[in-house]
N, C-alpha and C positions, 0 to 999 in steps of 0.2 A: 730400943726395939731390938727384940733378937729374932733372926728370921731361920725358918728349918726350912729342908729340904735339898740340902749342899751337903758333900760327906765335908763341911770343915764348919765352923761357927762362924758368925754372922753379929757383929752387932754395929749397930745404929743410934746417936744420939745428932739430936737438931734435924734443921730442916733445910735439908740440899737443895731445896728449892727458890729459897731468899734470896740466893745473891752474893751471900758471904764467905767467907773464906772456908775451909772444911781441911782437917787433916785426915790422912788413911794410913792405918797402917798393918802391913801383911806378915804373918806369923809363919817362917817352916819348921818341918821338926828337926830338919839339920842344916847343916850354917851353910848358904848360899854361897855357891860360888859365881866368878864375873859376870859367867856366858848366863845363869841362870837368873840373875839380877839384874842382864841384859834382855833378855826374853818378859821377863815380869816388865821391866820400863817399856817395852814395844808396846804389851800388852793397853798400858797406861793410856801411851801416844795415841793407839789406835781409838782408845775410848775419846780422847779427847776431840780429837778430830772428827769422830761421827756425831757428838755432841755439837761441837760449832758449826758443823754442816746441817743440822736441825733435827738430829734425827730422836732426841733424846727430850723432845718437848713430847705431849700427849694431850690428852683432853684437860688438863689444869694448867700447862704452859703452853703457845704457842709455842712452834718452830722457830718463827724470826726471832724471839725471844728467849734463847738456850743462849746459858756462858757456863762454857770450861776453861777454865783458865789456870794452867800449874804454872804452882813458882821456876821464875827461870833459872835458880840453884839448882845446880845437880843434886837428888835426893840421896839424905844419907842410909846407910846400911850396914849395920851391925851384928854380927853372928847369925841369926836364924831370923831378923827383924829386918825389913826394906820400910822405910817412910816417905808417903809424897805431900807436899802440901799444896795445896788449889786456891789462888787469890780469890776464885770467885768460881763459885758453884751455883746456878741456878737450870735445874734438868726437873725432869719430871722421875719423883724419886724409884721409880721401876726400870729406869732407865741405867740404874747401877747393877741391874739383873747382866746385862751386856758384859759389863768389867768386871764383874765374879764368875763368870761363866767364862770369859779372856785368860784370865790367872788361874782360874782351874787347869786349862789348858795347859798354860807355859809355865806355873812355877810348878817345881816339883816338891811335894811333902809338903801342902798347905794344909794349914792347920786352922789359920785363923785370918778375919779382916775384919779389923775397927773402923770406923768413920766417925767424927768428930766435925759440929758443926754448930753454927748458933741457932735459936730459936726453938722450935716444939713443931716437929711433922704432923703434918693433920693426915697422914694415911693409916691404913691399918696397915698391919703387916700380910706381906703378901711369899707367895713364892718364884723357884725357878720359872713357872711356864707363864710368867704375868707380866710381861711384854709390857712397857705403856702403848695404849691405843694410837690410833694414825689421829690429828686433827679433825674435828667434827667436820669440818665447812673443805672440801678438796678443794683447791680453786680450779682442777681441771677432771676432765672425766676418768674414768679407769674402767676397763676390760679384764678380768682378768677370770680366766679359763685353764690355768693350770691342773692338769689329771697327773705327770709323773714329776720324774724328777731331774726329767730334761726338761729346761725353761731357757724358751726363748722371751727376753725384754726388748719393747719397741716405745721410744716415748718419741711421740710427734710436736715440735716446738714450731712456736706459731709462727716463727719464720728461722730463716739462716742467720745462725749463729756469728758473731765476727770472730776473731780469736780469743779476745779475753773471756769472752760471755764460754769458746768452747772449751778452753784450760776452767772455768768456771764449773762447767758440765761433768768434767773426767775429775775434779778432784772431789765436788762432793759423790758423785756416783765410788766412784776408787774410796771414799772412808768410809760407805754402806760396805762395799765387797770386804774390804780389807776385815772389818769385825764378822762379817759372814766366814772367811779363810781364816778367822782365828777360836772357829765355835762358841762366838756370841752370842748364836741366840741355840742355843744347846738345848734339846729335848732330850731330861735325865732319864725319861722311858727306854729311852732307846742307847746301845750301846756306844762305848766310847770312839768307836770308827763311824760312827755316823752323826748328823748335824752339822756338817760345811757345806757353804753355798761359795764355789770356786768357777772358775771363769774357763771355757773350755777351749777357748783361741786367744793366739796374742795378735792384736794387743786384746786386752778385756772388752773394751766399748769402742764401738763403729762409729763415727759421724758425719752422713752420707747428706749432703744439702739441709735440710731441717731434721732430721732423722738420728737417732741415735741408737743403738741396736746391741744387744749381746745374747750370745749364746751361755749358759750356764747350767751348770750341774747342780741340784741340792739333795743332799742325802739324809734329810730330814731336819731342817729347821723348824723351829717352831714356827707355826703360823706368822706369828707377830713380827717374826722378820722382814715383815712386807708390810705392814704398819710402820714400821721405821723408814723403809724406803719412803712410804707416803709422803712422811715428816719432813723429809728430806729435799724431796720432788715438791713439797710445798714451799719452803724456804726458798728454793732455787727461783721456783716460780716469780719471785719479786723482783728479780732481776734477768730471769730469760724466762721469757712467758713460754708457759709448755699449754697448748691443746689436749690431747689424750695421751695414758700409759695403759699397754699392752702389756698381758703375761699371760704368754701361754704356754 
């Protein structure tokens, strides 16, 4: 599958949605240096982690059921070529919209991204703005009233969190933000200073008795940015029940 709408090429073979291992590999037009090969692997990390936090399931995978998983070898990197390999990939294949939108960002002079994987994709080819959807069934309500791009988030959790349940809280919330401050979910309409969803106070998220709260900036994320969060906000939910999310 080759996919347009990226100023670099795109292709895709298998089906990252299996379970099976997948290789990637990122093409620039001049030979990477450290700090740049360090920025592409962030980019990586950052996918990977909003993946295991649920956020990269959609209407054909749940949430609970997303795996990213990169080999724990340092990936090697050759003149203008960086390779990662993933023991196990199973996402909802729109959900790689995030990590070519990531490396668009931080690698400079991309040119190209392969993916390699076993079996045969049942999607069609989709583009930049095709977000996977939030999970049909929420298990909790959502408000959401956003007019600019000042957004205040309030999620109400069916009771007080203990500690692990609130490090539970801040890390999947922090690997939505983290791919937001890295323009993953990128609307190419719109120019390159805009599409980050950044946090306007520190720390990012408030945790006030059952309450978790943040003020944030977005300067034009795709919609779908919030269908991710959903994803996310549902996986959590198996383990801290959340009540309602607010965005307003």
């Amino acid at each position: 599958m080759n996919l347009a709408g990226w100023p670099f090429s795109i292709t895709l073979l298998g089906d990252v949605g299996g379970g099976g291992a997948a290789q990637m590999f990122v093409d620039l037009g001049t030979p990477m240096s450290a700090a740049v090969f360090e920025q592409m692997l962030y980019a990586v990390e950052v996918f990977c982690a909003l993946g295991n936090a649920g956020g990269l399931g959609g209407d054909r995978i749940a949430p609970g059921g997303v795996v990213v998983e990169l080999s724990a070898s340092k990936p090697p990197s050759t003149g203008t070529r960086g390779a990662w390999d993933f023991t196990r990939l199973a996402i909802d294949i729109r959900g790689l919209i995030v990590l070519f939108d990531a490396l668009a960002l931080l690698a400079d002079d991309l040119r190209a991204i392969n993916i390699t994987s076993p079996g045969i994709a049942q999607q069609a080819a989709f583009g930049p703005e095709d977000l996977p959807p939030s999970w049909p069934r929420l298990p909790f309500g959502v408000e959401d009233d956003r007019t600019g791009p000042n957004v205040e988030l309030e999620i109400d959790l069916v009771r007080i969190p203990d500690e692990l349940e609130r490090d539970a809280v801040l890390a999947s919330l922090g690997a939505w933000l983290d791919a937001g401050s890295i323009q993953g979910f990128r609307d190419w309409s719109l120019g390159a200073e805009h599409s980050f969803i950044a946090p306007t106070e520190d720390p990012s998220f408030r945790v006030q008795d059952s309450t978790v709260a943040a003020l944030l900036h977005d300067s034009g994320a795709l919609e779908g940015a919030y269908d991710i969060l959903y994803n996310v906000l549902t996986k959590l939910h198996a383990t801290v029940p959340i009540a309602v999310v607010e965005i307003l």
